[in-house]
N, C-alpha and C positions, 0 to 999 in steps of 0.2 A: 598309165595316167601320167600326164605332166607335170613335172617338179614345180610344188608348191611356190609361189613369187609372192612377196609383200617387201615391203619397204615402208620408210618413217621419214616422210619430208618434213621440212624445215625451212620457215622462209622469215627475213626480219628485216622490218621496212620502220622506215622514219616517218610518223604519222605526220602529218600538216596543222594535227591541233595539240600536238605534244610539246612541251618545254623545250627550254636546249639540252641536248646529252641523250631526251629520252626515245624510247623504243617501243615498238609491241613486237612479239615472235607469235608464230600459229605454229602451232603443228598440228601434223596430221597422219592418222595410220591406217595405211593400205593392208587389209587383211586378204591374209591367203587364197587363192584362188581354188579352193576344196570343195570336195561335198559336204553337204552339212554334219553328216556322219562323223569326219573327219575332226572337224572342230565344234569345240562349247561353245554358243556363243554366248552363254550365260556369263560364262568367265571373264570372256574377252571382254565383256559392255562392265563387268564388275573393276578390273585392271583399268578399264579406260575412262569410267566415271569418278576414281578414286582420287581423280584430283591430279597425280603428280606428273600427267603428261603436259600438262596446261603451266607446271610452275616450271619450264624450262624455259625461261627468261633469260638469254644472256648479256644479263646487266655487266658481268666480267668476265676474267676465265676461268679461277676458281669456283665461282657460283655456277659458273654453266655444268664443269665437271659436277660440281655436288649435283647436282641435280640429274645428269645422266646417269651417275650411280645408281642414285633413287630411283633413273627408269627401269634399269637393268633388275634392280632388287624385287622391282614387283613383276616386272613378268615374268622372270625366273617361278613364280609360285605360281603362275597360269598352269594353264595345261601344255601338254607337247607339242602340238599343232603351232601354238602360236611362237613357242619357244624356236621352233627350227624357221619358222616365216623369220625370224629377225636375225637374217645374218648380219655377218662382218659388214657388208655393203651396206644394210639398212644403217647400224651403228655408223658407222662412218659419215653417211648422210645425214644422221642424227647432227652430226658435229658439227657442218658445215652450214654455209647459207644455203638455200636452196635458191635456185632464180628459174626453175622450169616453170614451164607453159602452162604443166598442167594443173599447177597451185594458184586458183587467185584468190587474192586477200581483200578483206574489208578492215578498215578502222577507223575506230569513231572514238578516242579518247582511254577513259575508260569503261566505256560497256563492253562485253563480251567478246568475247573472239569469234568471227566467222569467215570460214572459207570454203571454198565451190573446187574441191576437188574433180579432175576429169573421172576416177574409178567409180564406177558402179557398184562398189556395197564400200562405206566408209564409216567411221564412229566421230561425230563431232563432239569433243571435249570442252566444258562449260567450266573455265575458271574457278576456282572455290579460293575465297582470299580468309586467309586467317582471320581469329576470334579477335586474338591479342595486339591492341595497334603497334605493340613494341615487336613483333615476332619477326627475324629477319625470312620466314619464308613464304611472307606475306607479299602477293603480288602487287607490283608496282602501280602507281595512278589509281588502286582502286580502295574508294576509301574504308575502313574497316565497318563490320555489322557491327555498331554499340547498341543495344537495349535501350531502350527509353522509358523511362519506369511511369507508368501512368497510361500511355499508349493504347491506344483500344485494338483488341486482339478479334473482335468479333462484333457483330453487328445485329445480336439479341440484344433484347430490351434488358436492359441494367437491373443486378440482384445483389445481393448480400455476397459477399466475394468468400470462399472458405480458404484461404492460404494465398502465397507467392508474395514478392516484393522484394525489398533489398533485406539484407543482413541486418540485425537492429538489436544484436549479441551486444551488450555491455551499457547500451541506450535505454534511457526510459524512453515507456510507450506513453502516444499520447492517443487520449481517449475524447469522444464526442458523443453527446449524450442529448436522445432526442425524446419528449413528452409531447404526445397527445391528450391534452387535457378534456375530460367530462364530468358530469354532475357528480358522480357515485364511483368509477372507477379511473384511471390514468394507466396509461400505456407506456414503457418505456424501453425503447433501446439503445443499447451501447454498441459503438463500434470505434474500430479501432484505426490510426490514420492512413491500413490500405485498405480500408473498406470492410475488412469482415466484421459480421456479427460476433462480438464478446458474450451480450447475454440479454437478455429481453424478458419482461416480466409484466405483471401489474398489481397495481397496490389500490386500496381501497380509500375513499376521501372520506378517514376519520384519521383519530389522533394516534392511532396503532399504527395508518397507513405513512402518517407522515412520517413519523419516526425510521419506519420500515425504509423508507423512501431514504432519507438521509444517511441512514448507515450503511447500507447497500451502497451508496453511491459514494460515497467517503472509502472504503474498502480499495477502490480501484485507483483512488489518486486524490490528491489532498484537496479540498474544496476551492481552492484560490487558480487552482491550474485544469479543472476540468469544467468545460464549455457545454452549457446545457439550451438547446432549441425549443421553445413556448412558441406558440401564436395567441399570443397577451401578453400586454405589459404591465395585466393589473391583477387583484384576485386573491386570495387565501394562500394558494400553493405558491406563489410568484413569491409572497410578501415570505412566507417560511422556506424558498428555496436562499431569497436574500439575505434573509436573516441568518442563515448556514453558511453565509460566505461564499457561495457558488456563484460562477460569470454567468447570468442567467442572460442571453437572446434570445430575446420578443423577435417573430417574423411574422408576416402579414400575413393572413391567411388569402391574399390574393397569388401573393409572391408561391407560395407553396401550392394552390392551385394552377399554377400556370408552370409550375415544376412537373407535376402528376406525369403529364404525358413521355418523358424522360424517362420513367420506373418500367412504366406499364402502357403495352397500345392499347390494352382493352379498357382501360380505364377503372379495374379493380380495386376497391378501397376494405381495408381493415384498420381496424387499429393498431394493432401491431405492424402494418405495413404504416402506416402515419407516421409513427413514432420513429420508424426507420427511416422513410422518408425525410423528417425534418433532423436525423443525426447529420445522416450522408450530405444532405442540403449545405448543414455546418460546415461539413470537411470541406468538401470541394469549393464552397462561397463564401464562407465563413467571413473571409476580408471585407464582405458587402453591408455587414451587419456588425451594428454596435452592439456593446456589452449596457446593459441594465444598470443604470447611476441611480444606486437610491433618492430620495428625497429626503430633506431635512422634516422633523416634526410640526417645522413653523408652514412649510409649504403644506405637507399633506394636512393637515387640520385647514387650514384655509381652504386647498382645492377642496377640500369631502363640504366644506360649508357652503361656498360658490355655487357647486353642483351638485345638491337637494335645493338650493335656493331655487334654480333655474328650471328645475322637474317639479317644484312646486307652483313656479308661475305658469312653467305649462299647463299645468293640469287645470291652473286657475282660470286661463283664457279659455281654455275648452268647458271647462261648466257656466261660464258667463255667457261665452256664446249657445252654448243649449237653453239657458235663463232668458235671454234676448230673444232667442226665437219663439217660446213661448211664449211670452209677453207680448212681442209681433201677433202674435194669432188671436189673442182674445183681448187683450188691454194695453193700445200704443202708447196710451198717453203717459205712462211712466218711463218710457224709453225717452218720450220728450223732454220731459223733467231731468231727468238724471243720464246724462251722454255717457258719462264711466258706471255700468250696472253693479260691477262689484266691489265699489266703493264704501264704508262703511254706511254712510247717511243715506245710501239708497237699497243696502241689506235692509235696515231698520228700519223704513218705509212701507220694505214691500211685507217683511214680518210682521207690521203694525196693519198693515189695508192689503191682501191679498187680493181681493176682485175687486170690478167695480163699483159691484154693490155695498161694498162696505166701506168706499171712499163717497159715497153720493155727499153724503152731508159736506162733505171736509172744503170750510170755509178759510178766508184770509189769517183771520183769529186762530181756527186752530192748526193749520200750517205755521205758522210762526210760533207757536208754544212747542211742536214738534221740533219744531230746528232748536230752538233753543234748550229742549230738552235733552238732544243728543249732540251738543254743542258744537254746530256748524259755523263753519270760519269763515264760510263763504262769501263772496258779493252778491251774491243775488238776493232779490229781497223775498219776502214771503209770498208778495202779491203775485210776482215772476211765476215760482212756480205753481201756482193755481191757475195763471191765466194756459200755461202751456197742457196741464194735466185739462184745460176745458178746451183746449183747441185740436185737440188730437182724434180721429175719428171712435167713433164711439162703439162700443160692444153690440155683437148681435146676439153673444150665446145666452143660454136659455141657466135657468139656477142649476142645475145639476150638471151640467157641462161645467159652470162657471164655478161652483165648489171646489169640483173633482180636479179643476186645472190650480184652482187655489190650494189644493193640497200639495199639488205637485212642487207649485212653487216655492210652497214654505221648505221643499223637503230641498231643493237648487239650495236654499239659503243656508239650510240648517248646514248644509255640507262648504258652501263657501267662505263662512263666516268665518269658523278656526282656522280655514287654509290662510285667507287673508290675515289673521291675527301672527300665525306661525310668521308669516313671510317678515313683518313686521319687525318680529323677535329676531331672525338671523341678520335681516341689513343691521340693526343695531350692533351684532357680533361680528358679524363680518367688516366692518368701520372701525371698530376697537383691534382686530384681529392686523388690518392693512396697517396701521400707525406702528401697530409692532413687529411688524414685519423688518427684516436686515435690508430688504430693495424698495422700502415703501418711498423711498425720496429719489426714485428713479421714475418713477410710474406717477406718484402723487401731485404733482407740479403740473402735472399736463391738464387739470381739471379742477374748475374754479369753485365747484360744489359737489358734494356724490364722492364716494370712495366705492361702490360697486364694480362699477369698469374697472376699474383701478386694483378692483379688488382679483374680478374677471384675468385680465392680463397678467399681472404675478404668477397664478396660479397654474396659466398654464404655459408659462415659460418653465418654472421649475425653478432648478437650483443651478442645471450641469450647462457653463458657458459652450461647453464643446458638441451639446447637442445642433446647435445650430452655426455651421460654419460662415456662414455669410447671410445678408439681408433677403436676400434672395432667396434662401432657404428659409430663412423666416417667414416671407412673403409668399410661398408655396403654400406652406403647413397653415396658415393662417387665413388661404384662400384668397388673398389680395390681389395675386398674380395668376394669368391668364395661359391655357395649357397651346403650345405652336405643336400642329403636324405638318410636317414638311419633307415632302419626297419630291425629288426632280425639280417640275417646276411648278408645282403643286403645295399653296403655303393656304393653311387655315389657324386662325388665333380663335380659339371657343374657351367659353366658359368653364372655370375648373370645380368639378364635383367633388371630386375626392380629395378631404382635408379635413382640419380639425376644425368641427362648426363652431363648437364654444368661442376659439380663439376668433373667427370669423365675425360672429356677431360682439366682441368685443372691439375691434379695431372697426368695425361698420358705424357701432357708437361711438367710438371716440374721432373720427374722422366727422360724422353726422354733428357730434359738438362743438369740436373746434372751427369749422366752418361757420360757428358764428362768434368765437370769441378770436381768433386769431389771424391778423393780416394777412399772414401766407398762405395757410389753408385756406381762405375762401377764396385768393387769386385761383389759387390751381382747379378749386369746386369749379370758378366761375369757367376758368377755361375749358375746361371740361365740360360742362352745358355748349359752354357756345360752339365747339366743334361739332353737337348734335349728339352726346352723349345723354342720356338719362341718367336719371334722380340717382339710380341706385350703381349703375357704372362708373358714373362721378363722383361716387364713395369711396369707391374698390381702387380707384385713382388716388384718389386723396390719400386712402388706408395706407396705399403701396408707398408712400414717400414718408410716411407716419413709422412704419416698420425700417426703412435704413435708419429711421433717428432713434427708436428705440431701442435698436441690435446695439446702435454705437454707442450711449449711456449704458446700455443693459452692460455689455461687453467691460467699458471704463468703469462701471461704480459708480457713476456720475448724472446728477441730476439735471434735465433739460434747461439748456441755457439760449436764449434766442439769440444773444450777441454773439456765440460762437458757431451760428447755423449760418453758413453763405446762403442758404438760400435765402433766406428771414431777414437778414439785414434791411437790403433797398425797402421792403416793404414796412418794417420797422418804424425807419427813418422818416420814410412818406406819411405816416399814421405821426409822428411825432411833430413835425412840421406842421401838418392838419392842425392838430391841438393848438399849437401856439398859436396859428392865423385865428382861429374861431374865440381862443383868449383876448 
């Protein structure tokens, strides 16, 4: 059998995309021409994957030597086979450049070394560059593997993480804390800032639970420094997680539904998975979401009065209009009489004369003892409303239809009467409430009668300047401003649904007011018609330039001045000119 031949070539070329000075080398090893008997080749691929045939770089000549030490050191612990394959002659060639024919080389910067040796069985060596960017036997041009802490290792659907991250020996943890709130129980977990579950629980919505709730969560980190996820920014737990000093963030439960699919592809919901969900949400987004600014006592007592006022008139409009349709059916002619149904003087009416037939007699005489017995202020005279109560078409139902709907009515009444009286009683408190308000001479000025609006807007601005960074934000939330979708070359401006309707229907009246007491607002109403805007889009215009002026007093502490409004001026002046000409 013939004397086993291998050799270690060696070639180093000046790449075309290398700096000045730099180099790549390849090498490459010829194994023995044996039977497999002969040689491991388990060994030999173990010797030639270990890296240090690849780090014989010669950037010098010291470093070259080191490194052909290195080669020599590990195949020394090979097997025999390879050990006699690498004579004196291979060493040697080790040492030298190679420039034969039968090496070609590829280089490409720093990616890998590749070369198309002529031998028929050969082992191509795949670089390994050190961990440590500082390490001198770290190969050249290639830039080191750093870790990136955060990095996604895998491409399952995201879970509670149980370990890894950086070192965090000597460091306080910081902790996020997510609540799924319900009727009767609450969900909560804690995780920690790489993600894993600290602990999860639930506590009951009573007074054991809350307390539960607060000391458990005080245990982990002082109330001023751990971050807790609600979807509400209102409610019993919200008002005693605040009241404990905890950074309570309110998220939207849209914002959190449109997260879901991120946890879970199947779309699985728990409560305890919620409450994880809106922790994680914190960690990762947390910079998207403000922290929970109480309210002052002057604001929340006013907003809680605002709004039972306004769930009052609701409720009031909807039983009027159930009363009016009734009355449409079997007796029009009190709808003719009295336009506003749920007005006191037309309660009293209908409680006094339920059906027809018990209005038949009711002459000029005693319609006017009627008014004047429930002390009517009105202009119209007595005769008025007798001529309308006889022009109105006349009943067909029969007595027992006509009772039976007579009771009904009285029962419309008996239920709208205290509503109406209630309502009554808060505008009065809610007017005494706005005078004492700390911002009522920012809001008040803009409206020459009525402190409701007035009362409305306070309310639901709040206390915190920093909720609303610009007019525009204001102008969103308040619904005044209009939503753009816009991809390529595809632009649509639609109406915006989603916002605070209370503030909406506040700023719709005070735009819808001042359109007739102020010169500038009605230019811009007007303008807005004439471009072919409607009634109610000519509002949402007007509203929108009502909100930069409100942001900027709200903002200053300062009450509405029209001499310092550019826009107000010329029209000001125009109105003031008018007067003197018509003097």
């Amino acid at each position: 059998m013939s004397r086993a031949r291998s050799w270690v070539t060696s070639s180093r070329k000046t790449s075309p995309w290398a700096g000045r000075g730099e180099s790549q080398h390849h090498a490459r090893i010829r194994l023995p021409q044996e039977p497999p008997d002969r040689i491991d080749l388990v060994r030999v691929l173990r010797a030639a994957l270990s890296g240090r045939m690849a780090e014989a770089q010669p950037t010098s000549g010291d470093r070259r030597a080191a490194c052909d030490r290195r080669v020599e050191a590990d195949l020394a612990d090979s097997d025999a086979p390879l050990t006699r394959a690498l004579s004196s002659r291979g060493r040697q060639k080790l040492r030298t450049r190679s420039t034969s024919s039968m090496v070609k080389s590829r280089s490409s910067g720093a990616s890998p070394r590749t070369a198309f040796p002529a031998s028929r069985l050969t082992a191509t060596v795949r670089p390994a560059a050190s961990e440590r960017p500082g390490d001198l036997d770290r190969q050249q041009d290639v830039a080191p593997r750093l870790k990136r802490r955060g990095a996604p290792v895998s491409e399952r659907s995201a879970g509670p993480s149980r370990g890894g991250g950086r070192n965090t020996k000597g460091v306080p943890m910081q902790y996020f804390v997510g609540l799924d709130w319900a009727a009767h129980e609450h969900a909560v977990c804690v995780v920690d800032e790489r993600g894993k579950v600290v602990t999860q629980f639930t506590v009951a919505h009573t007074a054991e639970g809350m307390t539960e709730l607060v000391a458990r969560l005080s245990k982990l980190a002082t109330p001023s420094e751990l971050r807790l996820a609600i979807e509400r920014p209102t409610g019993l737990i919200v008002d005693t997680l605040v009241e404990s000093k905890f950074a309570v963030v309110p998220i939207h439960p849209n914002v959190v539904k449109a997260s879901r699919p991120r946890y879970s592809a199947a779309q699985g919901k728990t409560d305890l998975g919620d409450a994880y969900l809106l922790a994680d949400l914190l960690r990762t987004d947390g910079h998207r979401f403000r922290v929970l600014t109480p309210l002052s006592d002057q604001t929340k007592a006013l907003r809680s009065q605002v709004r039972v006022r306004d769930d009052f008139v609701h409720q009031r409009v909807a039983i009027a209009n159930q009363l009016r349709c009734l009355l449409e059916q079997y007796w029009p002619g009190v709808v003719e009489m009295f336009p506003d149904i749920d007005v006191p003087i037309s309660l009293a009416f209908l409680d006094e004369y339920p059906t027809p037939q018990a209005a038949a007699g009711l002459g000029e005489k005693r319609m006017a003892r009627f008014l004047a017995r429930n002390s009517y202020r009105g202009r119209r005279p007595a005769r008025e409303f007798v001529e309308r109560l006889r022009s109105a078409p006349s009943s067909v139902c029969r007595q027992l239809e006509a009772d039976t709907k007579g009771t009904m009515l009285r029962a419309f009444v008996a239920v709208l009467r205290p509503l109406v009286e209630q309502i009554a009683t808060l505008n009065t408190a809610i007017e005494q409430a706005v005078e004492a308000h700390a911002d009522a001479k920012v809001v008040t000025p803009l409206f020459r009668q009525g402190r409701i609006c007035a009362a409305q807007i306070l309310a639901e601005l709040g206390d915190d300047r920093a909720r609303f960074s610009s007019s525009e934000q204001l102008a969103g939330e308040g619904g005044m401003a209009p939503i753009t979708r816009e991809s390529g070359k595809h632009r649509a401006v639609s109406f915006r649904w989603a916002c605070n309707m209370r503030l909406r229907t506040a700023f719709a009246m005070l735009a819808d007011t001042t359109r007739h007491t102020m010169p500038w607002a009605r230019a811009v109403y007007q303008r807005a018609r004439d471009r072919g805007h409607k009634h109610a889009h000519a509002l949402r215009i007007l509203g929108r330039a009502w909100c930069r002026v409100i942001w900027t007093c709200w903002q200053k502490r300062e009450a509405y001045d029209p001499a310092k409004h550019r826009a107000a001026v010329p029209f000001t002046l125009n109105l003031n000119l008018d007067e003197q000409e018509a003097a």
